[in-house]
Backbone as CSV, one residue per row, in Angstrom:
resi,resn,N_x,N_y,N_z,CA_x,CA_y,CA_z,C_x,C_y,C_z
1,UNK,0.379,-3.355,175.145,-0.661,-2.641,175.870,-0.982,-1.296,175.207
2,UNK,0.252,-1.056,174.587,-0.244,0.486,173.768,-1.560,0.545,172.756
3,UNK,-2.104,-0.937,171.812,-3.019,-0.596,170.968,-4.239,-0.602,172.322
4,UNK,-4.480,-0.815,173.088,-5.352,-0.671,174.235,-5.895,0.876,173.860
5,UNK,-4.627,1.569,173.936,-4.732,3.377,174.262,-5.281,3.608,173.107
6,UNK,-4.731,2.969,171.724,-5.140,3.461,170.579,-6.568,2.927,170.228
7,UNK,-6.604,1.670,170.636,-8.409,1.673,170.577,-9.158,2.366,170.865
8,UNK,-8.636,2.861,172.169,-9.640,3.763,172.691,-10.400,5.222,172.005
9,UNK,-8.692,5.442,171.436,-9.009,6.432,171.036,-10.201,6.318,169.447
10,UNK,-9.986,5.093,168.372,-10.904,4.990,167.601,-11.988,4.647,168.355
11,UNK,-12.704,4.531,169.462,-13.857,4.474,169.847,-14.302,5.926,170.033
12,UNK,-13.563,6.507,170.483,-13.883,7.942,170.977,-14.403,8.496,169.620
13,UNK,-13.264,8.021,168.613,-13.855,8.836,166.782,-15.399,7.954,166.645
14,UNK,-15.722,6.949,166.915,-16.728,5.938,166.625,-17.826,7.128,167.362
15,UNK,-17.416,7.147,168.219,-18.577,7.756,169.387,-19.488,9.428,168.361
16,UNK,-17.885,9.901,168.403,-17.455,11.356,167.772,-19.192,11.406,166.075
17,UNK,-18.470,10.526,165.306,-18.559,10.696,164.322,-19.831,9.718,163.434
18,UNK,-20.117,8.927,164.739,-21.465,7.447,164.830,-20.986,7.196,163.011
19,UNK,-20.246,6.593,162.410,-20.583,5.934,160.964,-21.386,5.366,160.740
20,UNK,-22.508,5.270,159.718,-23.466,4.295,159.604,-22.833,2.901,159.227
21,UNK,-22.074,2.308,158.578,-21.818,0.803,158.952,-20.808,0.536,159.901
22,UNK,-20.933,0.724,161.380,-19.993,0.560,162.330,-20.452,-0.006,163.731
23,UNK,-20.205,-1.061,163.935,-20.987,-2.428,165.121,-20.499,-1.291,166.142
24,UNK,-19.571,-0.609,166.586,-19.046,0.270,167.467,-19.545,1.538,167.910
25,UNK,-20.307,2.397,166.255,-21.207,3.318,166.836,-22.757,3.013,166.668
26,UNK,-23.283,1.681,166.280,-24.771,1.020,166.686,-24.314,0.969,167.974
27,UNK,-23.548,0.507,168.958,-23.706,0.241,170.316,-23.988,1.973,170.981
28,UNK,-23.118,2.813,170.991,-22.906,4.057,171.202,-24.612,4.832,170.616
29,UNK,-25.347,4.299,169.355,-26.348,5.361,169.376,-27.450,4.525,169.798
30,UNK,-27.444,3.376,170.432,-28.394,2.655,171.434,-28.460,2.745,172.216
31,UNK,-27.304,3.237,173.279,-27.149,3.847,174.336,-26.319,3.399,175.487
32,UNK,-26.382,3.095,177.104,-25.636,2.503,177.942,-26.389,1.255,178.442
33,UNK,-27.374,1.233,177.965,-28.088,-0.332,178.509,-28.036,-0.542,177.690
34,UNK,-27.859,-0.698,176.205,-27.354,-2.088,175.434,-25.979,-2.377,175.292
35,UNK,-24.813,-1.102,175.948,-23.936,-1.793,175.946,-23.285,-2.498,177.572
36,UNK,-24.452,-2.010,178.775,-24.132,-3.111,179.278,-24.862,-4.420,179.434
37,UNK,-25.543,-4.203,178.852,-26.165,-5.832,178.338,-24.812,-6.831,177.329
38,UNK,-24.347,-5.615,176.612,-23.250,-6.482,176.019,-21.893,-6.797,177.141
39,UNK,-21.451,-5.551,177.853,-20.628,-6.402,178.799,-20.884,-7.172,179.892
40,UNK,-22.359,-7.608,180.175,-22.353,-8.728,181.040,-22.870,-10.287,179.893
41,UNK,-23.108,-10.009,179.065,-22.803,-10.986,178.040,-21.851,-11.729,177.851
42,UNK,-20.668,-10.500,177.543,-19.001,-11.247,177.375,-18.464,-11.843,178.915
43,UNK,-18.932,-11.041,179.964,-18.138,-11.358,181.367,-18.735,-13.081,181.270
44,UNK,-20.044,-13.137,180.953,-20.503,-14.767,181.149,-19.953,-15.391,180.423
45,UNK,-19.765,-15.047,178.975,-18.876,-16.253,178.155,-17.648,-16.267,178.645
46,UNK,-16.837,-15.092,179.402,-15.613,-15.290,179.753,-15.397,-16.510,180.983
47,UNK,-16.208,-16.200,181.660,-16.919,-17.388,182.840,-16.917,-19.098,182.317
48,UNK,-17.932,-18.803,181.009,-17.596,-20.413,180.321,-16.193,-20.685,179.939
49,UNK,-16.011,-19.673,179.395,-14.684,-20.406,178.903,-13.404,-21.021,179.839
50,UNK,-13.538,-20.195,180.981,-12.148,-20.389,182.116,-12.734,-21.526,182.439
51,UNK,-13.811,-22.060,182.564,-14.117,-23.440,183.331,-14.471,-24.604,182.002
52,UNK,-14.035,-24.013,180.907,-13.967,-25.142,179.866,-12.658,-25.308,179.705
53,UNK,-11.859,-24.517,180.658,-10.116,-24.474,180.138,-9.828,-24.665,178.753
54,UNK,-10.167,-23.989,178.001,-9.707,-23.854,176.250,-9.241,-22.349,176.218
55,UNK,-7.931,-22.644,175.974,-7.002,-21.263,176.355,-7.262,-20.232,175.259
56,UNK,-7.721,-20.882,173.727,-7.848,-20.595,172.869,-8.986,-19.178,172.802
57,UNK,-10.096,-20.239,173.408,-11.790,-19.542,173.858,-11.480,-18.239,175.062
58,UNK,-10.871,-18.966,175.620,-10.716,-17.492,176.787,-10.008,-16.303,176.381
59,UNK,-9.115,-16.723,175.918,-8.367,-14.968,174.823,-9.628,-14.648,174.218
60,UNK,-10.169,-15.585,172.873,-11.333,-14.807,172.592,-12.053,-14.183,173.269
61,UNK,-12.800,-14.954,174.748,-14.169,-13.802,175.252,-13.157,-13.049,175.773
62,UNK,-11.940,-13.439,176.450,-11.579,-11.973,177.550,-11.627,-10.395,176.575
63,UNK,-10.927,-10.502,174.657,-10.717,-9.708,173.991,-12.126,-9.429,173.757
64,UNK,-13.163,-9.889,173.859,-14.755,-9.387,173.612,-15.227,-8.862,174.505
65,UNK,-14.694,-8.844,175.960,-14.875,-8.185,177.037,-14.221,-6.665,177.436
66,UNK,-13.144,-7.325,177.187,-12.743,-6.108,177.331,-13.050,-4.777,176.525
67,UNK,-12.946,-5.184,175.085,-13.371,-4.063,174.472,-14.678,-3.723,174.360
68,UNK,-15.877,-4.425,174.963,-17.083,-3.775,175.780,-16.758,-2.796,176.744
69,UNK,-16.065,-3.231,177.726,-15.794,-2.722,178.696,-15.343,-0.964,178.573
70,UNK,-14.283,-1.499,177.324,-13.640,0.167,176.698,-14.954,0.826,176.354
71,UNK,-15.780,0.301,175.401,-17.126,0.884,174.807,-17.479,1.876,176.474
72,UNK,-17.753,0.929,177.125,-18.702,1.618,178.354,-17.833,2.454,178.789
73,UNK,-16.497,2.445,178.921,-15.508,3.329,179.677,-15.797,4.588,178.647
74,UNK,-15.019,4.421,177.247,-15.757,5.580,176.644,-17.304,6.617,176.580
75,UNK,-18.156,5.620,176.752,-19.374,6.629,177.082,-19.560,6.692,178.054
76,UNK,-19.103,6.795,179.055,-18.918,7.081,180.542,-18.247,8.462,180.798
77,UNK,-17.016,8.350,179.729,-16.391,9.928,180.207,-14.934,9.324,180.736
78,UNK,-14.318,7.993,180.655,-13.454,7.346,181.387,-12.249,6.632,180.320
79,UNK,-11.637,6.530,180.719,-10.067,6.185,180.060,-9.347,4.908,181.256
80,UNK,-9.191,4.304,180.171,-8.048,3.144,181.018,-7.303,3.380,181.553
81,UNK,-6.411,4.726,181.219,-5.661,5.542,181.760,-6.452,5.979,183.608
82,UNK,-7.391,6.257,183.712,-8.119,6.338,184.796,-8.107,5.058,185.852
83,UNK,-8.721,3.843,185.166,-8.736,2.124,185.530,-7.520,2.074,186.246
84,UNK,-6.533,3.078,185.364,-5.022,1.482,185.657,-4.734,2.850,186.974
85,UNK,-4.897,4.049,186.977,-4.498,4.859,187.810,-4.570,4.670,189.051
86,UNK,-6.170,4.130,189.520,-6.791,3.476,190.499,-6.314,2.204,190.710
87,UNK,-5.670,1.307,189.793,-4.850,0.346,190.098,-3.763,0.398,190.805
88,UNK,-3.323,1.628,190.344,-1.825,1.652,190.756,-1.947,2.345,192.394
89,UNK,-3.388,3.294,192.713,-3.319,3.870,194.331,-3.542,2.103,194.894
90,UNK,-4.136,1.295,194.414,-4.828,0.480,194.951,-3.594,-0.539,195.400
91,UNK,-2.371,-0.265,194.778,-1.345,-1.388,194.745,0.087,-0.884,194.966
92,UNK,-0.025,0.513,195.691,1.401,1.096,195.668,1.915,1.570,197.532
């Protein structure tokens, strides 16, 4: 779960520093509606895949989801660290 934290943090440099060949800061200088166009993209393939039961396919979209998800958490102002915090009032 730790490269989670450390992704995050190269998104934050992605965000920081926009590289011109980087799929990570094209999402970031397009803005928050194309990247949630991209995370309701992945949530649907994640959708196909659990009901195609191919265990294989579902690691893939869930890992394409999620790290949308980080994208949007990062330009939001938000940390997983935040997510799981609210997890934990939500479950303690």
């Amino acid at each position: 779960m730790e490269f989670l934290l450390q992704l995050e943090q190269i998104l934050k440099k992605r965000k920081e520093e926009l590289p011109e060949k980087s799929y990570t800061a094209d999402l970031f200088r397009s803005g928050v509606d194309r990247i949630l166009k991209k995370v309701g993209e992945e949530a649907g393939e994640v959708i196909i895949a659990a009901k195609n039961a191919d265990k294989k396919e579902l690691t893939h979209e869930s890992a394409d989801l999620l790290f949308h998800l980080q994208v949007l958490l990062v330009e939001r102002g938000l940390s997983l660290t935040d997510v799981v915090e609210e997890l934990r009032k939500r479950h303690s």
